[in-house]
C-alpha positions as CSV (number, residue, x, y, z in Angstrom):
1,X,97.8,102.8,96.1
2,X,96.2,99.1,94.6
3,X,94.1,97.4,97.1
4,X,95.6,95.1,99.7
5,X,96.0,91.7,97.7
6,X,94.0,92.7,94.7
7,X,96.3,91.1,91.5
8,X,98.5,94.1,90.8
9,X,99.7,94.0,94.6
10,X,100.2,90.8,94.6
11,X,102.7,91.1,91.8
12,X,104.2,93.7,93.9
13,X,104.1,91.7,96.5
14,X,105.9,88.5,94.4
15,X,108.3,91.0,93.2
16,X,109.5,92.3,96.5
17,X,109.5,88.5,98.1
18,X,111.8,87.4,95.2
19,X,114.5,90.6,95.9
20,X,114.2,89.6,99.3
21,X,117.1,87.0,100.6
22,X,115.8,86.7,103.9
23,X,112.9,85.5,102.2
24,X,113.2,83.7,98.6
25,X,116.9,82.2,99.0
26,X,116.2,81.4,102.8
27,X,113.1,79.3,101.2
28,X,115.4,78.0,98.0
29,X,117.7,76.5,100.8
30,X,114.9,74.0,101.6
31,X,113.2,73.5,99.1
32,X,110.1,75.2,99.5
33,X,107.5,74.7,97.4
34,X,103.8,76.0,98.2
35,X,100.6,77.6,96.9
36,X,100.0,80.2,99.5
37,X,96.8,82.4,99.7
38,X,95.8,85.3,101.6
39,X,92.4,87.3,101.9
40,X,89.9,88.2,104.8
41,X,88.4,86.4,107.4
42,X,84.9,86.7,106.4
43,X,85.2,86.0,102.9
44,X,84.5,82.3,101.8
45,X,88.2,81.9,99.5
46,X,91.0,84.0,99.9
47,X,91.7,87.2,97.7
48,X,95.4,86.8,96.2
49,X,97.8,84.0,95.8
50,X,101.4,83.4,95.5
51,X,103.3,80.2,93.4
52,X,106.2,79.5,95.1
53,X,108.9,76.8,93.6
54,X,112.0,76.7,95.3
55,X,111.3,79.6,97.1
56,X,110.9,82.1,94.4
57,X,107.2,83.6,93.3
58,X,107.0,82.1,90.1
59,X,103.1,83.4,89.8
60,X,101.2,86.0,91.9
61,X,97.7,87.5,91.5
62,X,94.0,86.9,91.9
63,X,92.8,82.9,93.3
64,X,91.0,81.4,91.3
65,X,90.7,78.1,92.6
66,X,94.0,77.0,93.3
67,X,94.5,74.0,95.5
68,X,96.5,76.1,98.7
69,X,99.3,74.9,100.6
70,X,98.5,77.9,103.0
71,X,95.5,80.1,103.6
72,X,96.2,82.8,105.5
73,X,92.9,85.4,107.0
74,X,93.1,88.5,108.7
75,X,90.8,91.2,109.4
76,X,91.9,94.4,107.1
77,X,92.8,96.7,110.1
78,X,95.3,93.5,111.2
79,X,96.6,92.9,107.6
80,X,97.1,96.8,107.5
81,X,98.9,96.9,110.5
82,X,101.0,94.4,110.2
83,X,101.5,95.7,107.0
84,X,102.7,98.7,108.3
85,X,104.4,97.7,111.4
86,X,105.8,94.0,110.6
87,X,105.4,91.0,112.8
88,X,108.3,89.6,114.9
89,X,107.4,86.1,116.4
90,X,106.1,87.3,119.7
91,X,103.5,89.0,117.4
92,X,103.3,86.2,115.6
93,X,102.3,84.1,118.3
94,X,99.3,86.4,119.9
95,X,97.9,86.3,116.6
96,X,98.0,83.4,115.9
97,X,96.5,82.4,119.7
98,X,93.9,85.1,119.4
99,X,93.0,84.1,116.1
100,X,93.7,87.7,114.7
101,X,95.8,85.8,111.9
102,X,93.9,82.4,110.8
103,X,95.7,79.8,109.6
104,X,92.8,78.2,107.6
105,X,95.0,76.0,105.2
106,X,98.0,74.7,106.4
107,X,100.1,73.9,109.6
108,X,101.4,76.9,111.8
109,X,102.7,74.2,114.4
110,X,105.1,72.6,112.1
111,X,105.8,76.0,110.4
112,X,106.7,77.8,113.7
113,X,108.8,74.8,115.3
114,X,111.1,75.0,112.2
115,X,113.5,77.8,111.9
116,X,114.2,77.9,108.4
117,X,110.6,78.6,108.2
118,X,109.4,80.7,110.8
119,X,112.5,83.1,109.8
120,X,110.6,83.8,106.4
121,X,107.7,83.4,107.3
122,X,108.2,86.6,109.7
123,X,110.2,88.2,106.6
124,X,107.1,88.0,104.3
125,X,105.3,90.5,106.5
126,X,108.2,93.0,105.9
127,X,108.0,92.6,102.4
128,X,104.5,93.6,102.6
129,X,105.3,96.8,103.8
130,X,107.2,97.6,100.3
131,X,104.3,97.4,98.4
């Protein structure tokens, strides 16, 4: 098993996003464009990233400076869970209010008022679990 967000699961995890349509061609339908990291809540910069262009992961692996679109923090036990278990937008919302997920970079207001948005966004946390 590779490390949560470590490069090779991150490729994994682009690879699984793309053969997602919940996911990539729901995002190709608006446009969506972003730089979207993920890591730990302690650590200074996020672990992995994901290049999106028109929904699709067109680069995924270690950050190395990237200007984000998205930061996304958790604690390991709640990226593991989630993870495991998925997120639906009740979830979503607790973590979000409890600060278990930390929106560091970007704007969970606008994301989660917008359902062509909030749909994937909830998706990518299923994907995880096929990595």
């Amino acid at each position: 098993m590779t490390d949560l967000f470590s490069p090779e699961w991150m490729q994994e995890f682009g690879e699984q996003w793309n053969a997602e349509p919940d996911l990539a061609d729901a995002l190709a339908k608006i446009h969506f464009n972003s730089v979207i990291g993920y890591g730990f809540e302690r650590d200074p910069n996020p672990i992995g990233v994901l290049m999106i262009e028109e929904g699709k992961v067109i680069s995924a692996g270690a950050y190395e400076g990237q200007k984000l679109n998205w930061d996304l923090r958790a604690d390991r036990t709640h990226w593991e869970k989630w993870k495991t278990k998925g997120l639906d937008m009740m979830g979503l919302s607790m973590a979000y209010i409890s600060r278990k997920l930390q929106f560091r970079v970007g704007d969970y207001t606008a994301m989660i008022k917008d359902p062509r948005m909030a749909s994937p966004f909830i998706k990518s946390f299923a994907v995880m679990s096929k990595v």
